[in-house]
C-alpha positions in Angstrom: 18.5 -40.0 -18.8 17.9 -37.5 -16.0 19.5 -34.7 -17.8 17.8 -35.4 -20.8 14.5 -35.4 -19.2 15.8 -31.2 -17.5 17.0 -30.2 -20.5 13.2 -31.1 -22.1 11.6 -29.7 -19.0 13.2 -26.5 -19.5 13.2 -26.3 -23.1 9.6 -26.2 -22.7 9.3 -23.5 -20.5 10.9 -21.5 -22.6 8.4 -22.1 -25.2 5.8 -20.8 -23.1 4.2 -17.5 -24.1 5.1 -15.8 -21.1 8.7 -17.1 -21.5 8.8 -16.0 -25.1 7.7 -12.6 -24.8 10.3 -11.9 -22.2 13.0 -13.2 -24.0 11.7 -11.1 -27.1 11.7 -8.3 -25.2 14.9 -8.6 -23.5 16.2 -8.9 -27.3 14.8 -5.9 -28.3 15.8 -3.7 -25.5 19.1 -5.3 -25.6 18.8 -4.0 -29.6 18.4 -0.7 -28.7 20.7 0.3 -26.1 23.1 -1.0 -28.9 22.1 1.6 -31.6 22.0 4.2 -28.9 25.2 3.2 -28.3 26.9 3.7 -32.0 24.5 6.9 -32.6 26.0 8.5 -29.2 29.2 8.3 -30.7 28.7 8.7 -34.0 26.8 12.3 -33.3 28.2 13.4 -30.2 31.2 10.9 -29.9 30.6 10.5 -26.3 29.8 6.7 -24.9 26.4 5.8 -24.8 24.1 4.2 -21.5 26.0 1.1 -21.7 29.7 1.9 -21.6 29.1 4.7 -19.4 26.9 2.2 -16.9 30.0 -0.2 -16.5 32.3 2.7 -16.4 30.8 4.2 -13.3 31.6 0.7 -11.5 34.8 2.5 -11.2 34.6 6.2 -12.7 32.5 8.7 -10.3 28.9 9.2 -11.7 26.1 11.2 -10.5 25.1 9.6 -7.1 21.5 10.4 -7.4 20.1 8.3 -9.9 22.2 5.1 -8.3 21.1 5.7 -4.6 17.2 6.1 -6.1 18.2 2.8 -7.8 19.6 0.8 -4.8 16.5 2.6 -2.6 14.1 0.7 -5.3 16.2 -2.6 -5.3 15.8 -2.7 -1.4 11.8 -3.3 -1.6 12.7 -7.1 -1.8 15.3 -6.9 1.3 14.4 -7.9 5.0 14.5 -4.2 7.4 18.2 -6.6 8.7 19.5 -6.7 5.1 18.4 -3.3 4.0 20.9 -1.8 7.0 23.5 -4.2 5.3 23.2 -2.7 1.7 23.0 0.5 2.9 26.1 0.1 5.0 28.1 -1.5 2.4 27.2 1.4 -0.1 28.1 3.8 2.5 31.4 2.2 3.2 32.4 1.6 -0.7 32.1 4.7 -1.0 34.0 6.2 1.9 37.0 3.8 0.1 36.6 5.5 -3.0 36.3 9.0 -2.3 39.7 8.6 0.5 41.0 7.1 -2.9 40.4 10.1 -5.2 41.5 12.5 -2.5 45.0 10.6 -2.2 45.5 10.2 -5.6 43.7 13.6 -6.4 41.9 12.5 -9.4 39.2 14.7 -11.1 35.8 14.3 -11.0 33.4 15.6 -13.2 30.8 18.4 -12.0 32.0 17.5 -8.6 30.9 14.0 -8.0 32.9 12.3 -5.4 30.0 9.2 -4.6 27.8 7.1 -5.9 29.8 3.5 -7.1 28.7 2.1 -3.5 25.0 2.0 -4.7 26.1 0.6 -8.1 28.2 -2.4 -6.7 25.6 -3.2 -3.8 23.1 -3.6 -6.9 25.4 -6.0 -8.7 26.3 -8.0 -5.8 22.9 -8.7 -4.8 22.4 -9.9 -8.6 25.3 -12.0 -7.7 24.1 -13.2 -4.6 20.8 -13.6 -6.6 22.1 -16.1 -8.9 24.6 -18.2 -6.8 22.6 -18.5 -3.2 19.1 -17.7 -3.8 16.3 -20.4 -5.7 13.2 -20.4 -6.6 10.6 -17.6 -6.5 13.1 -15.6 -4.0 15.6 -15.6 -6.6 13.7 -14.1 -9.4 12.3 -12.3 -6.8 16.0 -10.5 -6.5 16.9 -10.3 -9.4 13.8 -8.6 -10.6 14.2 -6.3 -7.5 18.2 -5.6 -9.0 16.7 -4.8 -12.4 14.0 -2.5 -11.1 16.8 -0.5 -9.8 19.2 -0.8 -12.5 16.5 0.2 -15.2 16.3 3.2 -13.0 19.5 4.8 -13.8 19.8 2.9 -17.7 16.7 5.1 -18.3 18.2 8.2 -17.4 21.0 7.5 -18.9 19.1 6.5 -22.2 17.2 9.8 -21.9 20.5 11.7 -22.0 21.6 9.9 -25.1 18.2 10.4 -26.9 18.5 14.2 -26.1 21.9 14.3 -27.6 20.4 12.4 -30.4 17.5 15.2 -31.2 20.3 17.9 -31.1 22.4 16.8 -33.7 20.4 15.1 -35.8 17.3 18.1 -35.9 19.3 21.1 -37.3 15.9 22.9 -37.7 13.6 23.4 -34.9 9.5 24.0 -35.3 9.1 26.6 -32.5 7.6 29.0 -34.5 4.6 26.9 -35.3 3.8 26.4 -31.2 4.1 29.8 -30.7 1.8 30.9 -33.1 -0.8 28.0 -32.1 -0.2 29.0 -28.5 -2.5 32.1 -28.9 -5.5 29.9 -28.5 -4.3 29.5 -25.3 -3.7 33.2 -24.8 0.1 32.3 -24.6 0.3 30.8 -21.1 4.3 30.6 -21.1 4.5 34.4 -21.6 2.3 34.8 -18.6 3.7 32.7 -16.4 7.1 34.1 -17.2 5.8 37.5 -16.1 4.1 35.9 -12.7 7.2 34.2 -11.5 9.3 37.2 -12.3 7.1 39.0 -10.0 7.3 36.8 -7.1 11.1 37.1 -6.7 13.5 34.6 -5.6 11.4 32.6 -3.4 9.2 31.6 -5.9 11.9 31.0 -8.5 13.6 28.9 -5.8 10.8 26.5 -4.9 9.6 25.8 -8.5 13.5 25.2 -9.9 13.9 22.9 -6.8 10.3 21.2 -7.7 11.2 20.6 -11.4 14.8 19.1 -10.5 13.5 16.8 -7.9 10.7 15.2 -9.3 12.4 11.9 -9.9 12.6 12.1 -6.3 8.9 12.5 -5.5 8.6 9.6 -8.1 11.0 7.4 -6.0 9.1 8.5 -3.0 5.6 7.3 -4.7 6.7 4.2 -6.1 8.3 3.3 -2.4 5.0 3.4 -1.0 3.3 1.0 -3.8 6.5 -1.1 -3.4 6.1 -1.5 0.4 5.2 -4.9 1.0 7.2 -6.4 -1.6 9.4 -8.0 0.9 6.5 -9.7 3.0 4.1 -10.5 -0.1 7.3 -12.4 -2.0 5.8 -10.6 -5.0 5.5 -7.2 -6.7 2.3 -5.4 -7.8 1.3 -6.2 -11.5 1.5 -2.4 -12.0 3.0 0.6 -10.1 5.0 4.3 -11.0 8.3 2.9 -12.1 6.6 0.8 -15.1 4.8 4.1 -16.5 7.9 6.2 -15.8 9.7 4.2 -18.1 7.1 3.8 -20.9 7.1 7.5 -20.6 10.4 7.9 -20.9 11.0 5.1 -23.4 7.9 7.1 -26.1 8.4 10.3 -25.4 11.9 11.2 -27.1 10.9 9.1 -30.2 8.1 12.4 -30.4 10.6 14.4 -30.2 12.4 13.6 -33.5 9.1 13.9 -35.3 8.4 17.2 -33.5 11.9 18.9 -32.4 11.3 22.3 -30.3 13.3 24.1 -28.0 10.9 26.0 -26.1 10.1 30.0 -25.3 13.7 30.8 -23.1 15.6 29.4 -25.9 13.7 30.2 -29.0 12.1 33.4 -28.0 14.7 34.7 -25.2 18.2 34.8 -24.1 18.5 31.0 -23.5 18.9 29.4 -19.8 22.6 31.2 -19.6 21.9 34.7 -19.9 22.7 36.5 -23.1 24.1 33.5 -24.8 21.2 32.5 -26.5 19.9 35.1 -28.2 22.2 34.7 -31.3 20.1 31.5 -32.4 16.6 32.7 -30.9 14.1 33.9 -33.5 13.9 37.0 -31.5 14.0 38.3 -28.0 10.6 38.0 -26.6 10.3 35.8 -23.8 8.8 36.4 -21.2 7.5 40.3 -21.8 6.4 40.3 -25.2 4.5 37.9 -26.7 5.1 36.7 -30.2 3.8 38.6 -33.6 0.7 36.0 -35.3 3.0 35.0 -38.8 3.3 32.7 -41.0 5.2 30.2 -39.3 8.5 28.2 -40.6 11.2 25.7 -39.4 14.0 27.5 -37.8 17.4 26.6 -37.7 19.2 26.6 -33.9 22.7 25.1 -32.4 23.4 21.3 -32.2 23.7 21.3 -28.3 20.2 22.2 -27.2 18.0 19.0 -26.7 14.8 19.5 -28.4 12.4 18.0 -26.2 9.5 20.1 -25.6 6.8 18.3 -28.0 5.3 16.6 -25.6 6.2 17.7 -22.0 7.5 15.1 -20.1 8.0 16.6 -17.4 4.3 17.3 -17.4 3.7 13.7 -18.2 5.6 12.2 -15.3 4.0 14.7 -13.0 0.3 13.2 -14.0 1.8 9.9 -13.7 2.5 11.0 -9.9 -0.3 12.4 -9.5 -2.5 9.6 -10.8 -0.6 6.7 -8.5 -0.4 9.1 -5.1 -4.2 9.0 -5.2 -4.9 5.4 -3.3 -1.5 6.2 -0.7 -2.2 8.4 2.8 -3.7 11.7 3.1 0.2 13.3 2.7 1.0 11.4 0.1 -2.2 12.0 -2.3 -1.3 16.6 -1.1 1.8 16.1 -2.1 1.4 14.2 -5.3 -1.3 17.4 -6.3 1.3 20.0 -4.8 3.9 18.6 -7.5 1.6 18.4 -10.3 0.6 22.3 -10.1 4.2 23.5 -8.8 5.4 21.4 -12.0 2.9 22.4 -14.5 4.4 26.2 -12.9 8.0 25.7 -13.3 7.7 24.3 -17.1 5.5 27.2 -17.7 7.0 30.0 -15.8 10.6 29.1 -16.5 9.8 29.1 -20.2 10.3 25.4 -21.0 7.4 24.7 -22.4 4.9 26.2 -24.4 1.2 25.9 -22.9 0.3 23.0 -26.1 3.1 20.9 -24.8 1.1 20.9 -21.5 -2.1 19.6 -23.3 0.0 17.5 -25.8 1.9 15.7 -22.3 -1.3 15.2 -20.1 -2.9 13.5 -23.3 0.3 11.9 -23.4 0.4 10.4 -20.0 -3.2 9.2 -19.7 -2.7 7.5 -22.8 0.4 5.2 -21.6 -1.1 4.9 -18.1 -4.7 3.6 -19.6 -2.4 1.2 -21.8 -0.5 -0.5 -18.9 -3.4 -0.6 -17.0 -5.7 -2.3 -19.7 -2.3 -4.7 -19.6 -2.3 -5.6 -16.9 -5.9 -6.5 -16.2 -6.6 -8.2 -19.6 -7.6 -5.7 -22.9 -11.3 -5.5 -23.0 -13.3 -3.5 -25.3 -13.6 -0.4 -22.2 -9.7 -0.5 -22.7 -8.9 -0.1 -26.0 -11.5 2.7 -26.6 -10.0 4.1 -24.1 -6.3 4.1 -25.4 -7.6 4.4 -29.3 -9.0 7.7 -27.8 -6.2 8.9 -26.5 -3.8 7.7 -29.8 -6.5 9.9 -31.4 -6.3 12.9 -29.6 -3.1 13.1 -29.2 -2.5 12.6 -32.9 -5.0 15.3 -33.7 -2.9 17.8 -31.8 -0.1 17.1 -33.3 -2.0 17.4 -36.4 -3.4 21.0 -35.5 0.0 22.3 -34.0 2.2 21.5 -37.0 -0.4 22.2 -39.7 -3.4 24.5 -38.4 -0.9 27.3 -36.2 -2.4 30.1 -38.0 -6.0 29.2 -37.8 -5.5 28.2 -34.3 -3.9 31.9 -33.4 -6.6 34.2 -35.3 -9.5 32.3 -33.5 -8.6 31.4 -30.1 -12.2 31.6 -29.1 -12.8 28.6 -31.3 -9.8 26.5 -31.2 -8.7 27.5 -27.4 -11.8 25.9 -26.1 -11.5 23.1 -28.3 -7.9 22.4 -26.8 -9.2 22.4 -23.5 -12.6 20.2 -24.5 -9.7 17.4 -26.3 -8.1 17.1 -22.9 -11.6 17.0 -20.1 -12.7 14.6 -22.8 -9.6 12.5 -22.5 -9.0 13.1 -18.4 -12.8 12.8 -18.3 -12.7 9.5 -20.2 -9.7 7.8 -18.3 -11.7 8.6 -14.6 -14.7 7.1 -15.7 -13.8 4.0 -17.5 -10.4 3.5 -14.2 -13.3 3.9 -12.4 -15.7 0.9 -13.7 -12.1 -1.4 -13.5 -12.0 -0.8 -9.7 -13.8 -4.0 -8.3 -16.8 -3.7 -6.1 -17.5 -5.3 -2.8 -20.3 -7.2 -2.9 -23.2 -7.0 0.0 -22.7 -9.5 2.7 -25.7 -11.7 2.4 -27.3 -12.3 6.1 -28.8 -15.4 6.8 -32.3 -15.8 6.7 -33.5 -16.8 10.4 -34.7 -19.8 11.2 -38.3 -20.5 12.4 -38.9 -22.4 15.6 -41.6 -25.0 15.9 -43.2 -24.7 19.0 
């Protein structure tokens, strides 16, 4: 009778909305990391995120995006366990690495760490399941899967950017470039500045745009701070818009595949290589004739992921969430923003419409998640249909109106930049009206004494 009685109990939690959509969406991701799967192989035949997730339990992978994981994953840890995990990563992978060197196995691109992080991550999930109840275990777990949808996102991101190169023979370049005279091509120009500054400057741009999931980590560790003590996590912080961003953002890609400036106007990011499938070798000194633009054919190697500029959408995203943390944090959240915006500029990743295409881009998703999780009002779906508009509308212009938008800058270059301070100019005010106000402490009225 008792078991009957849990099995109905249960049965209808699951039937609860909350329980329901959650179990959808676990289906649907699920779905998709299985496609991913069969395209990897069927385009590149390489594994896809999943087979080479459970290979790196063993296999050396890239120790980066697995110790950002774990770091993520140890919000929900007491300061006494937190030493723990970090010990017993270390360790694991002292083990491996003295196993590699004795048996002198190969690594690829050098990798010698990393499965420690990996292994820590499952066994709290383990310990999550089989010694924790109630709120602390689901507290865990979702802790474990924070971390581990930290590294399946890059590791979907690679897959999708093998996807774009073999499936997008043709590239639209041509049409960017010519739309980027409205903007008085702002790739070319920056191409030119950091050439001028030397090696210094190269230096500290290449190591901004490498690191940023770093700064992001960084961020999110400071809205994640007082997970431990709350017993909770905040309905909305950086990793959630990171992956939406990530998630969206190659799906643009397929409907708008470019290469960028170094590789379709230049020698590529290897020297002299890439010149042989560039249209022709202008980047960064001369900038490109106004013609009649057409789709371009390049290799099946190059990711095309330009249209919009992600990195510039993960650097807003930054930018945006640094604002409420310390003085430091909210410098160095603007720092990476403009050295970012730099480096895809000046190292001729990005043309200067993928800049306004990936700001749009980012305010959009980050409006979304935030009208989520407060409760969609009317403020917040004007907000994001705006967005959806604008963004659109670019897209719109760039593939269809290049030519107009090159032989009269002076109309459409400040209408690109009105599109985006209506858009950032829209998302401040209405954030703004969200943020709850304190209400005036009402002082008692004194009381009259009878004499």
């Amino acid at each position: 009778m008792f078991s009957r009685i849990d099995c109905r109990t249960k049965l209808a939690a699951w039937r609860q909305p909350r329980a329901i959509l959650w179990a959808t969406v676990g289906v649907v991701a699920l779905g998709f990391l299985i496609a991913l799967e069969i395209a990897a192989r069927r385009y590149g035949g390489v594994p896809g995120p999943m087979v080479t997730q459970v290979r790196e339990v063993i296999f050396a992978p890239k120790p980066g995006p697995l110790y950002a994981g774990m770091a993520l994953m140890m919000v929900a840890l007491t300061w006494r366990q937190r030493f723990i995990a970090a010990g017993a990563a270390i360790g694991i992978d002292v083990v491996f690495v003295l196993v590699r060197w004795a048996v002198d196995a190969k690594t690829p691109d050098g990798h010698f760490f990393g499965n420690g992080a990996l292994w820590v991550m499952l066994g709290c999930a383990v310990i999550a399941v089989t010694r924790r109840t109630g709120r602390d275990r689901v507290l865990l777990l979702k802790a474990v899967g924070l971390g581990l949808l930290l590294v399946a996102g890059r590791k979907t991101g690679d897959t999708w950017l093998l996807i774009t190169a073999k499936t997008r023979p043709e590239v639209l370049d041509p049409y960017l470039a010519t739309a980027d005279h409205a903007l008085g091509n702002p790739s070319w120009l920056a191409g030119r500045i950091l050439e001028a500054t030397g090696p210094i400057g190269t230096h500290l741009l290449d190591l901004v745009y490498a690191q940023l999931a770093v700064a992001a980590v960084v961020v999110a560790l400071y809205q994640l701070r007082n997970v431990a003590a709350e017993r909770r996590f905040p309905s909305h912080h950086l990793v959630r818009t990171f992956l939406v961003i990530g998630l969206l953002g190659p799906a643009i890609y397929m409907v708008f595949p470019v290469v960028g400036p170094i590789f379709a106007y230049g020698p590529g990011t290897s020297g002299t290589g890439g010149v042989q499938w560039a249209v022709a070798d202008l980047w960064p000194h001369t900038p490109p004739p106004i013609t009649a633009p057409h789709p371009v054919p390049y290799d099946g190697t190059t990711p095309r992921n330009c249209m919009p500029s992600l990195h510039t959408a993960w650097a807003v995203a930054i930018f945006i969430h640094s604002r409420k943390g310390p003085r430091v944090l909210r410098y160095a959240g603007t720092f990476w923003l403009i050295a970012t915006l730099g480096a895809t500029l000046g190292f001729g990743y990005h043309y200067g419409v993928d800049l306004v295409a990936g700001v749009v881009f980012a305010l959009t998703i980050e409006a979304a998640l935030r009208s989520q999780e407060r409760g969609w009002d009317r403020s917040g779906i004007q907000l994001v249909a705006y967005g959806v508009t604008v963004f659109g509308a670019l897209l719109v212009c760039y593939r269809y109106l290049p030519m107009e938008m090159a032989t009269h800058p002076w109309v459409f270059g400040p209408l690109l930049v009105l599109a985006l301070a209506s858009v950032i100019y829209g998302y401040v005010r209405t954030t703004r009206l969200w943020v709850p106000k304190a209400a005036p402490v009402r002082q008692p009225e004194p009381q009259l004494e009878l004499v």
